[in-house]
C-alpha positions in Angstrom: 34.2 9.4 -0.5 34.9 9.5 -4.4 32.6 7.0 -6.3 33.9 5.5 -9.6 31.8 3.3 -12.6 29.6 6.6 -12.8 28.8 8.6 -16.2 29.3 12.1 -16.0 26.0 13.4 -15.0 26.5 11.4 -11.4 23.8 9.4 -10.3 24.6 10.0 -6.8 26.3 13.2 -5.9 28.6 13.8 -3.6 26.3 15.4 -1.0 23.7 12.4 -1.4 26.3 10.1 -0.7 27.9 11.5 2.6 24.1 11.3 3.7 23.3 8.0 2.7 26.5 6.8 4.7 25.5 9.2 7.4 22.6 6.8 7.5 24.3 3.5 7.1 26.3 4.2 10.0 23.6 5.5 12.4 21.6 2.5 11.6 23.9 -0.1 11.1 27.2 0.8 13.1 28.8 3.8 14.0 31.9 4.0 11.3 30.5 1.6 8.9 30.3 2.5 5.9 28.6 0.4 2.5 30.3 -1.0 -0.1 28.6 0.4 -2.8 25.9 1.9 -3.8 23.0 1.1 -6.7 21.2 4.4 -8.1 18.0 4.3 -10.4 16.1 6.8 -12.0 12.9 8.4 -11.7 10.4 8.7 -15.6 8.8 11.2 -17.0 6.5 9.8 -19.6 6.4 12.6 -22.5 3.5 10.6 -24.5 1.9 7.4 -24.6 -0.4 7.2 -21.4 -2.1 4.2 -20.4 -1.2 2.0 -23.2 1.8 0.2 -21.4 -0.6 -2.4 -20.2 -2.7 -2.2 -23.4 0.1 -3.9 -25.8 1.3 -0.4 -27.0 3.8 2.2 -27.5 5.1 4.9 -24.5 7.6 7.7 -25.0 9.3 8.1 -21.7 12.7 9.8 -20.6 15.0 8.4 -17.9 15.7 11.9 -15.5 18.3 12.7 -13.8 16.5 12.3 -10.5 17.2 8.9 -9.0 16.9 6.4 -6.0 19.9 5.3 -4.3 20.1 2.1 -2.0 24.0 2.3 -0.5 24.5 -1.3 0.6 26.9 -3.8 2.4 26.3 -7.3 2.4 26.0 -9.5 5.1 27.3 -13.0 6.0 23.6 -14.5 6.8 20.3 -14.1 5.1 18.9 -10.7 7.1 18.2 -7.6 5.6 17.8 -4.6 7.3 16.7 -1.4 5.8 17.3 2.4 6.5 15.0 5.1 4.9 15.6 8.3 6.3 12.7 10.1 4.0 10.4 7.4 4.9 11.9 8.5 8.7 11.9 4.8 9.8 13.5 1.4 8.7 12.6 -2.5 8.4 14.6 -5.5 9.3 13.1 -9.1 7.2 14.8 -12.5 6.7 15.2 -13.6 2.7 13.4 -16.9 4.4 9.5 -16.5 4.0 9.6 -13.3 2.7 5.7 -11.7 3.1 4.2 -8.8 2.8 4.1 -5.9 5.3 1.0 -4.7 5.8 2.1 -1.4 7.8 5.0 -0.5 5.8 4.3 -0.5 2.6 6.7 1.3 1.0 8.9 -1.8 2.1 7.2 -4.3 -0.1 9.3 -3.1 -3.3 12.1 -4.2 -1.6 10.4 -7.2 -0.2 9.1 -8.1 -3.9 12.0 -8.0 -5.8 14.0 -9.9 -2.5 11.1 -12.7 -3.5 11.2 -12.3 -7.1 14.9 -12.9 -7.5 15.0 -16.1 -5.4 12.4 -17.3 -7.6 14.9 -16.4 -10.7 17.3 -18.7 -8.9 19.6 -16.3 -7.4 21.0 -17.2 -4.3 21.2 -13.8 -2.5 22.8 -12.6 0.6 21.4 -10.7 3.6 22.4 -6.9 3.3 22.8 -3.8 5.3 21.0 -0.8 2.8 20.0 2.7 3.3 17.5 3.7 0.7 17.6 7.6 0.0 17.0 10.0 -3.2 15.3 13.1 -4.8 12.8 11.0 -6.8 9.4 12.5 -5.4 7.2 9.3 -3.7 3.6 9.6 -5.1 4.4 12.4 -7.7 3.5 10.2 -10.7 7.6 10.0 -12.1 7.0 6.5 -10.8 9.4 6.4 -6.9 8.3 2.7 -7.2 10.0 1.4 -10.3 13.3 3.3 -8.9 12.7 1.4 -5.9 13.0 -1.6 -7.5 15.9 -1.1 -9.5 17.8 -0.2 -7.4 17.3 -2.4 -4.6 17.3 -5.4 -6.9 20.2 -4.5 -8.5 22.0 -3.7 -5.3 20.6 -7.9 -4.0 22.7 -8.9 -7.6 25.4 -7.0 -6.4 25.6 -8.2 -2.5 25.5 -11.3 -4.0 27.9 -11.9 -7.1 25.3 -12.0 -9.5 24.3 -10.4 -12.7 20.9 -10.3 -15.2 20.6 -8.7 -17.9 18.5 -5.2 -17.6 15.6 -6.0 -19.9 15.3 -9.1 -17.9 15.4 -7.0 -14.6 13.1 -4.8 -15.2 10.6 -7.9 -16.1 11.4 -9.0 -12.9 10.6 -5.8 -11.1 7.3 -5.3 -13.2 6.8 -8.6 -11.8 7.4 -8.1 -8.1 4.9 -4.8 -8.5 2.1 -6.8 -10.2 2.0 -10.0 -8.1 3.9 -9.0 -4.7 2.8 -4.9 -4.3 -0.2 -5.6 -6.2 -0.5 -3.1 -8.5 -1.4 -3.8 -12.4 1.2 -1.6 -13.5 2.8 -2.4 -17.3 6.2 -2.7 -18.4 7.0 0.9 -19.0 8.2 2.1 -15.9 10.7 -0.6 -15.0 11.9 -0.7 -18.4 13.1 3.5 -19.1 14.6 2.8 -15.9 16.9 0.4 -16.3 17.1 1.0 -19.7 17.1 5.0 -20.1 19.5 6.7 -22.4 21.5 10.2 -21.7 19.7 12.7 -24.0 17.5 10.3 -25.7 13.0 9.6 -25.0 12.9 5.6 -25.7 9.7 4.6 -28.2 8.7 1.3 -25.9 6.7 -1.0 -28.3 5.2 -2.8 -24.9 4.0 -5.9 -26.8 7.2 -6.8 -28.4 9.6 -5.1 -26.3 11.5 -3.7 -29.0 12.4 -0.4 -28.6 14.3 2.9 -30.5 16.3 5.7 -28.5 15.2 9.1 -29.8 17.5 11.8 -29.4 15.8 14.8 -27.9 16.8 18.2 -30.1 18.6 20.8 -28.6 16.0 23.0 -28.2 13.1 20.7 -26.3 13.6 21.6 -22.4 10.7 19.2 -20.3 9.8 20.5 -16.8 8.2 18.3 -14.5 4.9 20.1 -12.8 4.6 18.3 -9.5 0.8 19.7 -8.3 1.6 18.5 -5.0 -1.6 16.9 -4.9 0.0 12.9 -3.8 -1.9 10.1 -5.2 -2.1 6.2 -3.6 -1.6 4.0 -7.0 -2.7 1.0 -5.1 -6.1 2.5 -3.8 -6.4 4.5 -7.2 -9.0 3.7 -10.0 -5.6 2.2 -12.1 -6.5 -1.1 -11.4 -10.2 -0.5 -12.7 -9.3 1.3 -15.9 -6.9 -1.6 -16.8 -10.3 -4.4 -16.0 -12.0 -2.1 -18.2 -9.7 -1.8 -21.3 -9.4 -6.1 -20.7 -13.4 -6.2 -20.6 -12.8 -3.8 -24.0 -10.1 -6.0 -25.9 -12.9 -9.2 -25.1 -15.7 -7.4 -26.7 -13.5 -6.5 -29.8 -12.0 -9.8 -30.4 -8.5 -8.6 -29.9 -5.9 -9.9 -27.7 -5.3 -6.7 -26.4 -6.3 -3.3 -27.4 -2.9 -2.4 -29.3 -4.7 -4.5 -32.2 -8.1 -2.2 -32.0 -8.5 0.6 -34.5 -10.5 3.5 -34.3 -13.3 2.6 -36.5 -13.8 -0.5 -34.7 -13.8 1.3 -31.3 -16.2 3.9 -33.0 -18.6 0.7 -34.7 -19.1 -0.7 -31.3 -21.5 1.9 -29.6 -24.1 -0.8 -29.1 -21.6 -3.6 -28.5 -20.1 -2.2 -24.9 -21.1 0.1 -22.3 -20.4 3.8 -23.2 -17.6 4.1 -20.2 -15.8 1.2 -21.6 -15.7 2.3 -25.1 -14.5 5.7 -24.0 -11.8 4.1 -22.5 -11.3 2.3 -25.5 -11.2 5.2 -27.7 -8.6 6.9 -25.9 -6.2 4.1 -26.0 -6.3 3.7 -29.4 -6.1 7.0 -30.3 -2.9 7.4 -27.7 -1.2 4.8 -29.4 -1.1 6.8 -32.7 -0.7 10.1 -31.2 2.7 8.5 -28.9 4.0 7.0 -32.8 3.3 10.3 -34.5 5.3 12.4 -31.6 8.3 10.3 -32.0 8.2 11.2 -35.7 8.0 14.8 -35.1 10.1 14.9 -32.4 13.0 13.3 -34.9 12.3 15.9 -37.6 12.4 18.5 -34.3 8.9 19.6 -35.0 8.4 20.6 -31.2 5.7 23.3 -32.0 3.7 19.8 -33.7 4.9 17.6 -30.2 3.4 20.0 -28.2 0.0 19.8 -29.6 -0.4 15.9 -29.8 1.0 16.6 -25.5 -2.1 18.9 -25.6 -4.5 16.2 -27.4 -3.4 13.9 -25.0 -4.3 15.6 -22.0 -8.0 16.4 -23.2 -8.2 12.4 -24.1 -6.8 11.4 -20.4 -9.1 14.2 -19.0 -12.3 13.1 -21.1 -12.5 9.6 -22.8 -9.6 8.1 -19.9 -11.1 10.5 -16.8 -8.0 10.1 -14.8 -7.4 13.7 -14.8 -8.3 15.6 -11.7 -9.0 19.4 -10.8 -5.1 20.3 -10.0 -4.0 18.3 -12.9 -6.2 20.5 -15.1 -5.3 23.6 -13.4 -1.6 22.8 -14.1 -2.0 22.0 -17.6 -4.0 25.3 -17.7 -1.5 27.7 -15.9 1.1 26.1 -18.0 -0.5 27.4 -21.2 -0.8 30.7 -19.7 2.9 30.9 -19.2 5.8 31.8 -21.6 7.4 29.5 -23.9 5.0 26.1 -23.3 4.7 24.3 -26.7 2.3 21.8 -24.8 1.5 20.6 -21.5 -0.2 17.0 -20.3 -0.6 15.1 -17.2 2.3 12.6 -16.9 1.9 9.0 -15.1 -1.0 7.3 -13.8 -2.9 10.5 -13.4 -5.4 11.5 -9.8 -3.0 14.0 -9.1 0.6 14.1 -8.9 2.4 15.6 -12.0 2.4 16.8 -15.5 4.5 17.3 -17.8 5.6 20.3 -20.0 7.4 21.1 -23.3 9.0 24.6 -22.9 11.4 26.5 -25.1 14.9 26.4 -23.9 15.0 30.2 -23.9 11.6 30.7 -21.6 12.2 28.2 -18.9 13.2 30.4 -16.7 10.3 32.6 -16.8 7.9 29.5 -17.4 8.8 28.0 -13.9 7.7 30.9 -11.7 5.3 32.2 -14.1 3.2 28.7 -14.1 4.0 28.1 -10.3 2.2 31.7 -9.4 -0.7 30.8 -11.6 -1.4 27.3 -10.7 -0.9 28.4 -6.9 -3.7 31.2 -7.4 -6.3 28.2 -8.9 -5.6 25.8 -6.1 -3.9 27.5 -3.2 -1.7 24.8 -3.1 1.7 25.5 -3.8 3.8 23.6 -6.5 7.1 21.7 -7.6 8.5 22.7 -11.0 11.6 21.7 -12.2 13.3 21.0 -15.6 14.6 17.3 -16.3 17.2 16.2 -18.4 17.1 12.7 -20.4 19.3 10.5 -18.1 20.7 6.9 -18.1 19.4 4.1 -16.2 20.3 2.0 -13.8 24.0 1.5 -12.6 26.4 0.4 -9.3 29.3 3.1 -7.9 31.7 1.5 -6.0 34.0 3.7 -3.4 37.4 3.7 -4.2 39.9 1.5 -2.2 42.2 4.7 -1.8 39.5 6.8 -0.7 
């Protein structure tokens, strides 16, 4: 079944799509198919870590790795979910929406569901199967893609629209106070927003943000260590208390409004952890506004070393590095053609990310996979990513 409404690079591939509807119909009823089908993308952030919730500037990509929720809508206000990678599924009314406390990765769905009818929008029960290559726990942020894409398929069961910045308030919204995890606005924002080609500079206090086009020779590869992380039960949620406790003892609103010297002055004004954690979000802010700035005058050799000053600030001053990360970063390095390499997302495990030349990646996959396999004895994920576009509905055709 043909889908039409979708840019070149095809959210959801052909293949994808006879298995999502392989699902629908095993789930739902034998021969039914859905109606249409809502894909979002996975991030890669290339600089900027941390600093979402701290007022100031990321540099993520959209990839071309998404989450697809195929979907029918129903005459009544049930909803009954099919994951086959989560190898199980979830039925809840739009009525009292609550939390699940056994399936978790449900309450995205459930949170945006709740978020929506506190928008206003009268939504519709629906029939979706949830399915994808966006890796869960990986750190190119499963959860955000999640969101889109099932609260964009709710809009679309229902007749409804919002506009995308607007919706991917809404899902930051539904993580913070429904899934309960502090995250900022980056995530939900690259994907609904993302750009073919382009890294978006996210000003996270305004909102405002510029597409950079990424130069022809800047290839990123995604370094998945394989090690999974649990956002939830991480430390996130104490580093963001800490840079809040931070902000207070500066006098700032947030830490976006710090500077260096400041951060420096107050040894004696805040426990040594807290200013460390200080000093790296300051000093990630400036290093995220000076990559956009070499990346538009295609300095990559430049990008690659404020990717490298970045890690050592996440590892040291941030500590939300952890032995794999390093040892990825490190094999990375050690491999032809990197031009830098950092951790990528919340950090305690999951992935990093590296700037390779276009003419090495083929070398640099392998290369860093054997290396980083020989430091951990775990064996990795590396792929290259291209700069993709957000969020978006195919529709089968009526003559398919």
């Amino acid at each position: 079944m043909a889908l039409r409404d979708l840019p070149p690079n095809e959210a959801c591939s052909p293949d994808e799509l006879a298995r999502l509807q392989s699902a629908f119909s095993r789930a739902f009823a034998e021969g039914l198919n859905a109606e249409f089908v809502a894909s979002a993308p996975g991030r890669v952030n290339l600089i900027g870590e941390h600093t979402d919730y701290n007022g100031g500037f990321v540099f993520p990509i959209a990839i071309d790795r998404y989450v697809h929720a195929a979907a029918r809508p129903r005459s009544d206000r049930l909803v009954r979910v099919a994951a086959p990678d989560q190898g199980e599924g979830s039925e809840f009314s739009l009525d009292g929406l609550e939390r699940d406390p056994v399936k978790r990765w449900v309450n995205y769905v459930r949170g945006v569901a709740l978020e929506l009818t506190k928008a206003g929008h009268r939504l519709r029960g629906i029939d979706v199967a949830i399915g994808g290559d966006v890796p869960v726990g990986a750190g190119v942020s499963s959860s955000a893609a999640i969101e889109l894409a099932a609260a964009q398929a709710f809009l679309t069961a229902a007749g409804a629209f919002m506009p995308l910045p607007d919706l991917a308030l809404l899902c930051q919204r539904a993580e913070n106070h429904f899934v309960g995890v502090g995250c900022g606005i980056m995530d939900q924002y690259i994907s609904a927003l993302g750009r073919r080609s382009s890294a978006m500079l996210l000003d996270c206090e305004s909102l405002q943000y510029e597409m950079v086009p990424l130069p022809e020779g800047a290839v990123f590869v995604v370094c998945d260590t394989c090690k999974a992380r649990e956002l939830g039960d991480s430390a996130y949620n104490e580093r963001r208390a800490q840079c809040e406790a931070g902000a207070a003892r500066l006098g700032v609103p947030n830490l976006r409004h710090a500077t260096i010297e400041r951060v420096n002055a107050a040894a004696t004004e805040m426990e040594e952890v807290v200013r460390r954690r200080c000093r790296h979000v300051v000093t990630e802010i400036d290093r995220t506004l000076r990559a956009a700035e070499v990346l538009k005058a295609a300095d990559l050799a430049a990008f690659g070393r404020l990717m490298d000053e970045s890690h050592a600030s996440l590892r040291d001053d941030y500590e939300v590095s952890c032995a794999e990360l390093d040892a990825m970063v490190e094999a990375a390095h050690a491999a032809p053609g990197c031009l830098g390499a950092r951790l990528t997302g919340a950090g305690f495990g999951g992935c990093a990310v590296a700037l390779v030349e276009r003419a090495q990646v083929t070398e640099f996959i392998p290369h860093t996979a054997e290396r980083y396999a020989a430091i951990t004895g775990r064996e990795p994920s590396l792929y290259a990513v291209r700069a993709s576009d957000g969020v978006r509905i195919g529709r089968p055709r009526r003559d398919a």
